[in-house]
C-alpha positions as CSV (number, residue, x, y, z in Angstrom):
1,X,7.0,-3.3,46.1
2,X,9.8,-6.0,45.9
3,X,7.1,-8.4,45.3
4,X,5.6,-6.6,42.6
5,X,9.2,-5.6,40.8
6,X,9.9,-9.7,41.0
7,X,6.8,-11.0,39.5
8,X,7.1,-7.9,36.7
9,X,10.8,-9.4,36.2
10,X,9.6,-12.8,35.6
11,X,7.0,-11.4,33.7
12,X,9.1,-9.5,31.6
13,X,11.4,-12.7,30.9
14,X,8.5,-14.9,30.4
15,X,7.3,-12.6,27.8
16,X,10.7,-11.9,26.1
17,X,11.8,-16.0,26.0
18,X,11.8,-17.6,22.5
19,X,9.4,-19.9,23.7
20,X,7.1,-17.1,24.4
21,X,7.5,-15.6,21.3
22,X,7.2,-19.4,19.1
23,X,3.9,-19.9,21.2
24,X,2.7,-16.0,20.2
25,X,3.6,-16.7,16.5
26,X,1.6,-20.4,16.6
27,X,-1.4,-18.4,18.5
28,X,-1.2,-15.7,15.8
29,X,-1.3,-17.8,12.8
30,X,-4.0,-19.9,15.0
31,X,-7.0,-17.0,15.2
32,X,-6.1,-16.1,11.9
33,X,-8.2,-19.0,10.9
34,X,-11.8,-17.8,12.0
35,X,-10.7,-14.8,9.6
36,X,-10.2,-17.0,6.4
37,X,-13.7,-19.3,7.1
38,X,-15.7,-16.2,8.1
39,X,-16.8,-13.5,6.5
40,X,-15.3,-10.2,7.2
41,X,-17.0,-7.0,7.2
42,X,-14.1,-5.1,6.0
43,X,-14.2,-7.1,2.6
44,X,-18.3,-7.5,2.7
45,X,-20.7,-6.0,5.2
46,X,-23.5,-8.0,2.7
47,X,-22.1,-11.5,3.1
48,X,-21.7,-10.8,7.3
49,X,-25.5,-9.8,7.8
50,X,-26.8,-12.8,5.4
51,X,-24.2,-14.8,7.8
52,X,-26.0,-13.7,10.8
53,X,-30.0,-13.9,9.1
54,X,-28.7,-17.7,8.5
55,X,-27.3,-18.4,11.7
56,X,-29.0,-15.9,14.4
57,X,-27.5,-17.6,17.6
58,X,-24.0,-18.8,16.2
59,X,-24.0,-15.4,14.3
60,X,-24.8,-12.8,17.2
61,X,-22.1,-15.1,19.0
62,X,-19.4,-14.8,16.8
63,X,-20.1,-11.2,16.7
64,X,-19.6,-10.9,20.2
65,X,-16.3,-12.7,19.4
66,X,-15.3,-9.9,17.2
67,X,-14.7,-12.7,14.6
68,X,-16.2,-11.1,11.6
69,X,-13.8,-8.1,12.5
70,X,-10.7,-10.8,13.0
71,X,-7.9,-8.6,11.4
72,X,-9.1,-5.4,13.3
73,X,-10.1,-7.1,17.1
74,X,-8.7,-5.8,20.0
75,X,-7.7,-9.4,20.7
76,X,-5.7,-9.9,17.5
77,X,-4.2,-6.7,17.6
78,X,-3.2,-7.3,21.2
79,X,-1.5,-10.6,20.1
80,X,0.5,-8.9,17.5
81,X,1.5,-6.4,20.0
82,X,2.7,-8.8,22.5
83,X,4.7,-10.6,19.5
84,X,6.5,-7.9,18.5
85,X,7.4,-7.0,22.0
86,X,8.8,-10.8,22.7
87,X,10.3,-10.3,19.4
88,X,12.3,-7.1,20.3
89,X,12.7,-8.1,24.0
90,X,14.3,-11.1,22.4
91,X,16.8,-9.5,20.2
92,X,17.5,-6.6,22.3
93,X,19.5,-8.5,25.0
94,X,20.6,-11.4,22.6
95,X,22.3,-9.4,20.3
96,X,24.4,-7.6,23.7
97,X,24.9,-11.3,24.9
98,X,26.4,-12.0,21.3
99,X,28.8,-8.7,21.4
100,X,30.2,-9.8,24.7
101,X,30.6,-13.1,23.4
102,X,32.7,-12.4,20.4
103,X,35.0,-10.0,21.9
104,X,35.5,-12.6,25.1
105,X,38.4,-14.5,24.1
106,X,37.7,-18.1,23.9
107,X,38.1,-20.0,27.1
108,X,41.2,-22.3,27.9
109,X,41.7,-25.8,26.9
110,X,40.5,-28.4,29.2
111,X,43.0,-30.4,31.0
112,X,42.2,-33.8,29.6
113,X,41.6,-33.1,25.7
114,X,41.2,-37.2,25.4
115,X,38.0,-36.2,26.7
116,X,36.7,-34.6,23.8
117,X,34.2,-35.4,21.4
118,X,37.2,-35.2,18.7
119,X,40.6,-35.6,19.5
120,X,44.0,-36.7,18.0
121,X,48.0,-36.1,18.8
122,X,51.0,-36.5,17.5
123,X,54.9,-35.5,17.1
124,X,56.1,-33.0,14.6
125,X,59.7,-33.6,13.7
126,X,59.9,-29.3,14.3
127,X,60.8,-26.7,17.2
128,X,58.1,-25.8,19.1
129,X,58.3,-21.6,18.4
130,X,57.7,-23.1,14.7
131,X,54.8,-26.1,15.9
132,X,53.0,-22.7,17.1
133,X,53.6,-20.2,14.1
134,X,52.0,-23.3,12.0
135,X,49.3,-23.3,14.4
136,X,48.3,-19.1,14.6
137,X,48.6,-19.7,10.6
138,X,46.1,-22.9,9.9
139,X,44.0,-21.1,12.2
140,X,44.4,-17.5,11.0
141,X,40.2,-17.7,9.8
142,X,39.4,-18.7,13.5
143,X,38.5,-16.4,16.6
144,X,42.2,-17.2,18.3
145,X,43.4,-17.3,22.1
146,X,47.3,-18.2,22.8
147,X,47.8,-19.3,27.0
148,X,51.2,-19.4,28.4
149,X,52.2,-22.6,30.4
150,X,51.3,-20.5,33.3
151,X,48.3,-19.7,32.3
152,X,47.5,-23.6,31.1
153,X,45.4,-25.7,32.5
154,X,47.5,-29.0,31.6
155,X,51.1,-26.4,32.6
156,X,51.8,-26.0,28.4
157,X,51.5,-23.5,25.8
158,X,48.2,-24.0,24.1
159,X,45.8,-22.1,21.4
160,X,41.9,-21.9,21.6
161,X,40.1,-21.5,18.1
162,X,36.7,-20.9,18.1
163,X,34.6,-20.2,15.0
164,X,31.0,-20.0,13.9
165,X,30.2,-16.9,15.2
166,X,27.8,-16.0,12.2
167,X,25.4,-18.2,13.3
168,X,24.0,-16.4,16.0
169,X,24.2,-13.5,13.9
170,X,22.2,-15.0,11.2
171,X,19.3,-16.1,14.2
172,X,19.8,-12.1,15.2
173,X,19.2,-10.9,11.5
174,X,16.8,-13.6,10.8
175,X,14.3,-12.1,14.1
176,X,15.0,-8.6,13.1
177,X,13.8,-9.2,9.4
178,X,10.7,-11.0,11.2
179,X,10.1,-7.8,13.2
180,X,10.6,-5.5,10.2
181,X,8.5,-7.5,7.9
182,X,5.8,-7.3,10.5
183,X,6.2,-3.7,10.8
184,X,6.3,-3.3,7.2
185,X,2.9,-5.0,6.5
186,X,1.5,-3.0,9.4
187,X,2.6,0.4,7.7
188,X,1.5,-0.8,4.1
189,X,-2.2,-1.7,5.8
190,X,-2.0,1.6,7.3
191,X,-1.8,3.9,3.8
192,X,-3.1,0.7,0.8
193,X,-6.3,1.3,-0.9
194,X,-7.8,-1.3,-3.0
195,X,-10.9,-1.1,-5.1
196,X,-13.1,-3.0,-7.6
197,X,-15.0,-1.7,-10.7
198,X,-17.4,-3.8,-13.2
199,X,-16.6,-2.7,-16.7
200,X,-19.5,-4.4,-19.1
201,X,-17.4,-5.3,-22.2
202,X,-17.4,-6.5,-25.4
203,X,-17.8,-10.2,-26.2
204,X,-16.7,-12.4,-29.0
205,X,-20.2,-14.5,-29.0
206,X,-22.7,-14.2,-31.5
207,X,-25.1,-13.9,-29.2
208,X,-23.4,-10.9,-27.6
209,X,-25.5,-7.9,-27.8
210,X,-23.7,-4.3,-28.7
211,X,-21.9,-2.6,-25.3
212,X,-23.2,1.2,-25.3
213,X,-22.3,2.2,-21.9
214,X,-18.8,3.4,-21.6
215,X,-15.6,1.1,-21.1
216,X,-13.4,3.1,-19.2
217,X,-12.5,3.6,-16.4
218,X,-10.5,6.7,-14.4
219,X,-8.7,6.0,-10.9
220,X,-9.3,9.7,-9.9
221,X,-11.8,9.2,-7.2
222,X,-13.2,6.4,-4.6
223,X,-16.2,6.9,-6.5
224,X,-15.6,5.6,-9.8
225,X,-15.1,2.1,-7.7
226,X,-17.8,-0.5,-7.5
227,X,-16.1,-1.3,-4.2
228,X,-13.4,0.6,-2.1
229,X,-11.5,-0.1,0.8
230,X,-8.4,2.0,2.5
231,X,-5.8,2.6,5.7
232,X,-6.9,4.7,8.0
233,X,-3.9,7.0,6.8
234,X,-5.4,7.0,3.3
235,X,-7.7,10.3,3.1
236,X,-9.0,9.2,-0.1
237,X,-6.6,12.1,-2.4
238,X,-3.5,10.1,-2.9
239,X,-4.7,7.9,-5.8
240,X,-2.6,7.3,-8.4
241,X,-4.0,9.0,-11.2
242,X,-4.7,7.0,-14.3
243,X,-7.4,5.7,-17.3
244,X,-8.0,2.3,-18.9
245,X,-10.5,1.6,-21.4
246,X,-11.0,-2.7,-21.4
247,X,-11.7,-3.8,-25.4
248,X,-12.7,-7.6,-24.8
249,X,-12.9,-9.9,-22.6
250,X,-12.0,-13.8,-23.7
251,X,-11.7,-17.4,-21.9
252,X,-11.0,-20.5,-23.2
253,X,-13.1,-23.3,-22.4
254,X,-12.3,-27.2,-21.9
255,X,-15.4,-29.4,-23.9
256,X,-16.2,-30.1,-20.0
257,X,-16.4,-26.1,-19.2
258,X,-13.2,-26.5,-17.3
259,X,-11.8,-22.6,-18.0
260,X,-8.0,-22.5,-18.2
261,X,-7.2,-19.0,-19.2
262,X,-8.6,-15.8,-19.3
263,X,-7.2,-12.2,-20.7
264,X,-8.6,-9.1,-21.3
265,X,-7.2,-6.3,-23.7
266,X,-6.7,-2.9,-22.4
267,X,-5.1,0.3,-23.2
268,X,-3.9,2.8,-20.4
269,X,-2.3,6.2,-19.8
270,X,-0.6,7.7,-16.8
271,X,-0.7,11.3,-15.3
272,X,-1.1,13.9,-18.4
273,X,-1.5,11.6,-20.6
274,X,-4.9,10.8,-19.7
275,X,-5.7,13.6,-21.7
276,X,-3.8,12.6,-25.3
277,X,-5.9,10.4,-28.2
278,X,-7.0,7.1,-26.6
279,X,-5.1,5.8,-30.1
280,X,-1.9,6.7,-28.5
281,X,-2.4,5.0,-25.4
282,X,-0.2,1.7,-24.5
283,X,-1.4,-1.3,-25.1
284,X,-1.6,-4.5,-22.8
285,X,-3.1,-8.0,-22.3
286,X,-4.3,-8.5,-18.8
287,X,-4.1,-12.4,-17.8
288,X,-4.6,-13.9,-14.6
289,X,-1.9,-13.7,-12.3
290,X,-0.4,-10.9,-15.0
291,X,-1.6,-7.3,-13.4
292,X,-0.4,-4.2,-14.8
293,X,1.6,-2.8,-12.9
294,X,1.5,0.9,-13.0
295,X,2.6,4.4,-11.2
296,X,2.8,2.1,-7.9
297,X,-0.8,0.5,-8.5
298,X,-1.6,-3.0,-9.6
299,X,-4.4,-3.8,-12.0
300,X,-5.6,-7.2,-11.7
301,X,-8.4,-9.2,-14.2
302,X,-10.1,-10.8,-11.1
303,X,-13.1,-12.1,-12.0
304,X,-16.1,-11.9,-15.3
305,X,-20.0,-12.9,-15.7
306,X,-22.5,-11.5,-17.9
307,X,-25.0,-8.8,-17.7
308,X,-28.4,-9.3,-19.4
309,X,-30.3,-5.9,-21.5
310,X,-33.8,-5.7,-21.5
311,X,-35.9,-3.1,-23.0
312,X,-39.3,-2.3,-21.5
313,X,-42.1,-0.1,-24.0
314,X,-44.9,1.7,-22.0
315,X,-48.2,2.2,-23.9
316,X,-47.2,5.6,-25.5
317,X,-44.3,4.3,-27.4
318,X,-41.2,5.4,-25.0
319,X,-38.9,2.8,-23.8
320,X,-35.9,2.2,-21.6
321,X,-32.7,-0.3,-21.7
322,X,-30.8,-1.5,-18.6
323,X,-27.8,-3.3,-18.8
324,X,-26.6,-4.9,-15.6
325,X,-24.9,-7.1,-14.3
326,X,-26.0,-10.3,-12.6
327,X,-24.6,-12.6,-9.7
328,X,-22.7,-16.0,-10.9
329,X,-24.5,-18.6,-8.3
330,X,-22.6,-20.9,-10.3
331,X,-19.4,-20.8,-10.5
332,X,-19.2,-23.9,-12.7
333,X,-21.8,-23.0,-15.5
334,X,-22.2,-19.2,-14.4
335,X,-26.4,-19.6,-14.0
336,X,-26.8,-15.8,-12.7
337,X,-29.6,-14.1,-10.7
338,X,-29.5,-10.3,-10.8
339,X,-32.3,-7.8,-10.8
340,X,-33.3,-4.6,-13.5
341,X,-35.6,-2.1,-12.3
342,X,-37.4,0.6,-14.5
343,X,-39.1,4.0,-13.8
344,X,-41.8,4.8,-16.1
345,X,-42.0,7.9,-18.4
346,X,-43.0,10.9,-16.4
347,X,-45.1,12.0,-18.9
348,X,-47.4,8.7,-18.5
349,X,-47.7,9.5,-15.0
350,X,-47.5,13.1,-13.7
351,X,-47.9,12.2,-10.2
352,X,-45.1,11.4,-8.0
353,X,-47.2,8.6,-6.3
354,X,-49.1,7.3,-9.2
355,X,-45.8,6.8,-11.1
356,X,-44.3,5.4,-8.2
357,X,-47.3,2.8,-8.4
358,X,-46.3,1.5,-11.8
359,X,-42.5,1.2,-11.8
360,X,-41.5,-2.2,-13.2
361,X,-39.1,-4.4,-11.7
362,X,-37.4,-8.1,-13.1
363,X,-35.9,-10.2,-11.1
364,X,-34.6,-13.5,-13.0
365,X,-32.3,-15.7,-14.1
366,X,-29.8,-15.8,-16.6
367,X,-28.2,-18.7,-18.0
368,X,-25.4,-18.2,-20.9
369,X,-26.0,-21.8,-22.6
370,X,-29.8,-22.7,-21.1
371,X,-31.4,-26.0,-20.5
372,X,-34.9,-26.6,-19.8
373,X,-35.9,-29.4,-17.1
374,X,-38.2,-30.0,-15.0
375,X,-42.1,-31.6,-15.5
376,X,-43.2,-28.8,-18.4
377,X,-39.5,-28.6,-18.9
378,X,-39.9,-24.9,-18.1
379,X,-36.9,-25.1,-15.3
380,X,-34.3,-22.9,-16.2
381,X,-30.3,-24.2,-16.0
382,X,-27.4,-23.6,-17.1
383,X,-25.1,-26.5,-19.1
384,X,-22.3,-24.5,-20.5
385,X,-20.4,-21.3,-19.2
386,X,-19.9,-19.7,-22.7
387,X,-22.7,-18.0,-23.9
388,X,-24.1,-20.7,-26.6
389,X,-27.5,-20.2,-26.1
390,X,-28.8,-17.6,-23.8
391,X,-32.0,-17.5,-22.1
392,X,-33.8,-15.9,-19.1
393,X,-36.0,-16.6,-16.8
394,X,-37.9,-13.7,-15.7
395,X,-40.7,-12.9,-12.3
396,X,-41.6,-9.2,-13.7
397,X,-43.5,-6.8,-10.8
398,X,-45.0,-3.6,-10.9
399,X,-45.4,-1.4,-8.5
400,X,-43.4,0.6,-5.7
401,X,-39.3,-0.3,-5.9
402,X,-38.0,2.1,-3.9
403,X,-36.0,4.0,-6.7
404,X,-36.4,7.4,-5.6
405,X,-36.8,6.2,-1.7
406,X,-33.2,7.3,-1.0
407,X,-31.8,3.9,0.9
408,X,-29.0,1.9,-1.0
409,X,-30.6,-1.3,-2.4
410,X,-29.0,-4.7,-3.0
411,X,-29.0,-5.2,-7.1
412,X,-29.1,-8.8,-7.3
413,X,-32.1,-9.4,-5.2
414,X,-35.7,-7.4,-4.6
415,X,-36.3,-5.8,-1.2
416,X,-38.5,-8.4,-0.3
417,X,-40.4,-6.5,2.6
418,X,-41.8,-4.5,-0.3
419,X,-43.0,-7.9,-2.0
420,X,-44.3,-8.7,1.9
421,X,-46.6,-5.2,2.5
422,X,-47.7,-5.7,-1.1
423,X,-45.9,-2.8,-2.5
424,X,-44.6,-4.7,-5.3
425,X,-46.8,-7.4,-6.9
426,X,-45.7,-10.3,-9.0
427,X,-47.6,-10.0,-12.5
428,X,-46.0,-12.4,-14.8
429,X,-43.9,-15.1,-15.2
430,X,-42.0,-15.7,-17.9
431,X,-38.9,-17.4,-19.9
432,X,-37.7,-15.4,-22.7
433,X,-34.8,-16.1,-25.2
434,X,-33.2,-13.0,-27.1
435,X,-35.3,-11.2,-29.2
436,X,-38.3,-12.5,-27.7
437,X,-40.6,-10.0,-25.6
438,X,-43.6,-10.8,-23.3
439,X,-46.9,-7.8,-23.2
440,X,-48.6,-7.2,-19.1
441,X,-51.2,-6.2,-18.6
442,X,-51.8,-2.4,-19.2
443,X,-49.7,-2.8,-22.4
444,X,-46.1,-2.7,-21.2
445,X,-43.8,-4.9,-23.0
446,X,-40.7,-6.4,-21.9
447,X,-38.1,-8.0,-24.6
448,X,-35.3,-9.8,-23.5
449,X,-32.1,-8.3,-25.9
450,X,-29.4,-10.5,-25.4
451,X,-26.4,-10.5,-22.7
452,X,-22.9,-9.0,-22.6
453,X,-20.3,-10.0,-20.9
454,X,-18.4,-8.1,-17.8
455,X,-14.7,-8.0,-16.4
456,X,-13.9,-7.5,-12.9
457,X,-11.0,-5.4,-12.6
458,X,-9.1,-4.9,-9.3
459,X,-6.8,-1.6,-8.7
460,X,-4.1,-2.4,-5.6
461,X,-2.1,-0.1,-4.0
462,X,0.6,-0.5,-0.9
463,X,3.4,1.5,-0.3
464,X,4.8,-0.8,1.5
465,X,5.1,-4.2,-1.1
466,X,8.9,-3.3,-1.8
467,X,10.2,-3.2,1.5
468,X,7.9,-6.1,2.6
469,X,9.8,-8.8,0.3
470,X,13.2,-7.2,1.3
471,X,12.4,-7.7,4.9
472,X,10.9,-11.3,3.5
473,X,14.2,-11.8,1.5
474,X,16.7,-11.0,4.9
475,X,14.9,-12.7,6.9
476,X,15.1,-15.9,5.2
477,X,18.4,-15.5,4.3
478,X,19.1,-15.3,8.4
479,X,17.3,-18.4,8.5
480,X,19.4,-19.9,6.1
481,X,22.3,-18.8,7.6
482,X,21.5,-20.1,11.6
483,X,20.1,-23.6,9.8
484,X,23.8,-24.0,7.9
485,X,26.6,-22.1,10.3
486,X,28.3,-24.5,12.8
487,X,29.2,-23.6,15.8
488,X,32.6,-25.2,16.7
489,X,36.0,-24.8,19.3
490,X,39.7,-25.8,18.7
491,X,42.2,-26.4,21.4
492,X,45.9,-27.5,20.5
493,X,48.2,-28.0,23.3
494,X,52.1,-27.8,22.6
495,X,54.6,-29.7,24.5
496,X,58.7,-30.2,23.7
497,X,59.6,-33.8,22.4
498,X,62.2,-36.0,23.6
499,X,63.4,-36.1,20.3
500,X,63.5,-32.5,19.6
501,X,60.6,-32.2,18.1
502,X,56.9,-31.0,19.6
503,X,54.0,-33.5,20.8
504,X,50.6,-31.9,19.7
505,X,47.5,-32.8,21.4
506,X,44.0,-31.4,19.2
507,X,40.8,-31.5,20.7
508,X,37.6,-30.5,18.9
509,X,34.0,-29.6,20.3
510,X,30.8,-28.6,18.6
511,X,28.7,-26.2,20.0
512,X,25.7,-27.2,18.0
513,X,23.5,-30.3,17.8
514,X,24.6,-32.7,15.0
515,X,27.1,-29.9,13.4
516,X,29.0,-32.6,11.4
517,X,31.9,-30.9,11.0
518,X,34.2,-33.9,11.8
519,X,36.1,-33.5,8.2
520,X,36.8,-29.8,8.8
521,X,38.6,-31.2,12.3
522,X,40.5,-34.1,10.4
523,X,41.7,-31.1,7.9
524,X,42.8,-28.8,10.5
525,X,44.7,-31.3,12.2
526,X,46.3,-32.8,9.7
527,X,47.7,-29.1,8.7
528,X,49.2,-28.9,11.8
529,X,50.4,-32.4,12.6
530,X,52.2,-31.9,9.3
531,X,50.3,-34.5,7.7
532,X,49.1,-32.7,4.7
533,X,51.4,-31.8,1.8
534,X,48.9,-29.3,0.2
535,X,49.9,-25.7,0.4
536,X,50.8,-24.3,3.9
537,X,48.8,-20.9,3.3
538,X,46.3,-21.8,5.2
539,X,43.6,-20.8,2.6
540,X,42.1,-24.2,1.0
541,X,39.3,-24.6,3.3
542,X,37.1,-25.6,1.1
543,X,33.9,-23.2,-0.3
544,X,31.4,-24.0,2.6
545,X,33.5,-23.5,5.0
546,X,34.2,-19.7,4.0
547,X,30.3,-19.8,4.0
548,X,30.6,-20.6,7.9
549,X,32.9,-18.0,7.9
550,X,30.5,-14.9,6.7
């Protein structure tokens, strides 16, 4: 049992050592890395399995490693709970070490004071009762010890001054801000929500076809997002309640397609006032890096691309329009693959199956300002990220899409096991511009409208956000403090001159690396070898060296 209570001693001082807790800190910010260059499957389950179809041995590896979960692994989380115990074990004991410090008078002068890393003497043409009121006075701002003769190293009456004292309270504050910013982050991850909805807007293009879908948007439920993530603490009834609807959405091109700004207009209401004339709702311009910040939420303009309509007529007359929106692959030009799928009028096909047989589906690409390449020039690109001159380029299929089959479906790309069993069968392919339809066989048209374009909007939540920067703010300004306070001791040793007067010996010491405080030193001692004429009150140290002082 002693052995075991040793080794757990020097484990716990191993693990509570500020080396133990730099090294924790470097390891922490270290696997964090994996989570930045992987995908995670708390932001995208999606990108993590097309991770793993790409890379099957690296992939079923790394998901071994728990590195698509990185933020949520039992290793991280171990590592941040080993940090924050160094951290407090760190604090804890140097914070009683720092009390019993600064109420511990400071130690006696040394005998030899020539010895010092500073040092001067001289005579002062007054008594030596008056040499030492001088001396308590200059030194009035300093942590002061007076020795008697007898209790003097050298046999004389001497003062120890020691000052600095803030800086290892500033290293204190500076570790506790660490720890409560930590813990802060932890509680805001704990209760945050954050979600993403697609509103399909208006455009300022000619080419731009008429939005008729709605342009609002409610944050009443997790279902009205696109996306949606939360805490664990978050039970999905705590949003904040609240309803934008997005007018526009505008960017401004270089003449090389470089975009440099972006802004969408918006008008909001909070709480009740949901329910009042949209007229009377406040207006605001959303702009990158300018959310709106609202009832304890942030509404950010993350992200835009364009979303194609297309109308397809069945034999009998009836039609049907989709507007959706399509992937940017290109984040340059915005050349976008998406994917529209159609069920035919029941009345065309009374049976379940049979109409099941003779859904359409379009899966294409989408090019705001088009150019055509290639041998027949029929390859479709994209030259320009405004919409110019829109085109499409368009495989059309007929047959079963699994609309009705229950399972969520990806909508930028066909299910292509049902293109593999033959459920779905290519019929055409063809490039369209807007306005411009294509007939299949059996009499189905399909036109290619025109585009729109779409907003991405991003509603953020944390509790936590305020307290985080005033944790952030505290603990720098600890840092600040430890980096600038010097540590520093005094001694002055009194002795009666021949001449009536008092020979005073100064010695100086830093207690920090490189402190530089060798003009404070020259200052002090010239106060109390009488050599400065300035006033006596003791008070013109100069402004950064009442900082040291705080």
């Amino acid at each position: 049992m002693r052995t075991v209570w040793t080794w757990l001693k020097k484990g716990w001082h191993w693990l509570t050592s500020m080396r133990t807790a730099l090294v924790l800190l470097f390891l922490l910010a270290l696997v964090s890395i994996p989570g930045a260059l992987l995908p995670q499957r708390s932001i995208s389950e999606t990108q993590v399995n097309e991770y793993k179809d790409s890379n099957p041995t690296m992939g079923e590896i790394y998901d071994r490693l728990q590195l698509f979960d990185v933020f949520g692994s039992s290793w991280f989380i171990a590592i941040v709970t080993l940090l924050m115990i160094s951290l407090v074990g760190c604090i804890i004991p140097r914070s009683w070490d720092h009390y019993k410090a600064y109420t511990t008078p400071p130690t006696k002068a040394p005998k030899y004071l020539t010895r010092m890393p500073l040092h001067t003497e001289g005579v002062v043409d007054k008594p030596l009762d008056e040499v030492a009121a001088d001396t308590k006075k200059y030194l009035k701002r300093w942590h002061i010890k007076e020795y008697s003769a007898e209790e003097d190293r050298a046999g004389a009456q001497s003062f120890a001054a020691e000052r600095g004292y803030g800086r290892e309270v500033a290293n204190l504050i500076f570790h506790i801000g660490l720890v409560a910013m930590l813990v802060t982050i932890m509680v805001g991850r704990l209760a945050y929500y954050e979600g993403q909805v697609i509103v399909v807007t208006d455009s300022e293009s000619e080419h731009a076809v008429p939005v008729e879908q709605s342009q609002e948007f409610c944050n009443t439920s997790p279902a009205n997002f696109d996306s949606f993530r939360a805490g664990p603490l978050f039970d999905g009834t705590g949003l904040t309640p609240f309803c934008f609807v997005s007018h526009n959405f505008a960017t401004e091109y270089t003449p090389q397609g470089q975009a440099y700004d972006f802004t969408s207009d918006i008008s909001y209401a909070l709480g009740d006032d949901m329910y009042t004339d949209k007229e009377n709702w406040e207006d605001y311009q959303l702009r990158v890096n300018h959310p709106l910040r609202i009832g304890g939420d942030r509404v950010y303009l993350q992200g835009h691309g364009f979303a194609p309509q297309v109308t397809v007529t069945w034999p009998n007359g009836e039609s049907r329009t989709q507007m959706i929106q399509f992937q940017p692959d290109d984040p340059t030009f915005f050349l976008s693959s998406g994917v529209l799928r159609f069920d035919p009028p029941a009345g065309m096909y009374p049976d379940l199956y049979e109409r099941r047989q003779n859904q359409i589906s379009i899966e294409g690409l989408f090019a705001p300002t088009a150019e055509w390449e290639g041998e027949n020039g029929d390859l479709l690109t994209s030259v320009y990220p405004s919409m110019e001159d829109p085109a499409m380029a368009v495989d059309i299929y007929r047959g079963d899409s699994g609309l009705d089959s229950g399972r969520s479906q990806n909508i930028f790309v066909l299910d292509q096991s049902l293109i593999a069993t033959g459920q779905l069968q290519k019929v055409d392919r063809v490039n369209l511009v807007p306005g411009e339809e294509v007939t299949i066989d059996g009499g189905v048209t399909v036109r290619f409208d025109g585009a729109a374009e779409f907003a991405n909007y991003q509603i953020s939540h944390d509790p936590s956000q305020g307290w985080v920067l005033a944790t952030t703010v505290i603990m720098l300004g600890g840092l600040i403090g430890s980096l600038m306070i010097k540590r520093r001791r005094v001694w002055v040793r009194l002795r009666p001159a021949d001449n009536g007067g008092t020979h005073v010996e100064i010695g100086g010491l830093a207690r920090t690396d490189r402190a530089g405080w060798t003009g404070e030193f020259e200052t002090v001692s010239a106060k109390i070898l009488g050599k400065d004429d300035d006033d006596d009150d003791g008070d013109d140290f100069d402004d950064k060296e009442r900082f040291d002082d705080e």
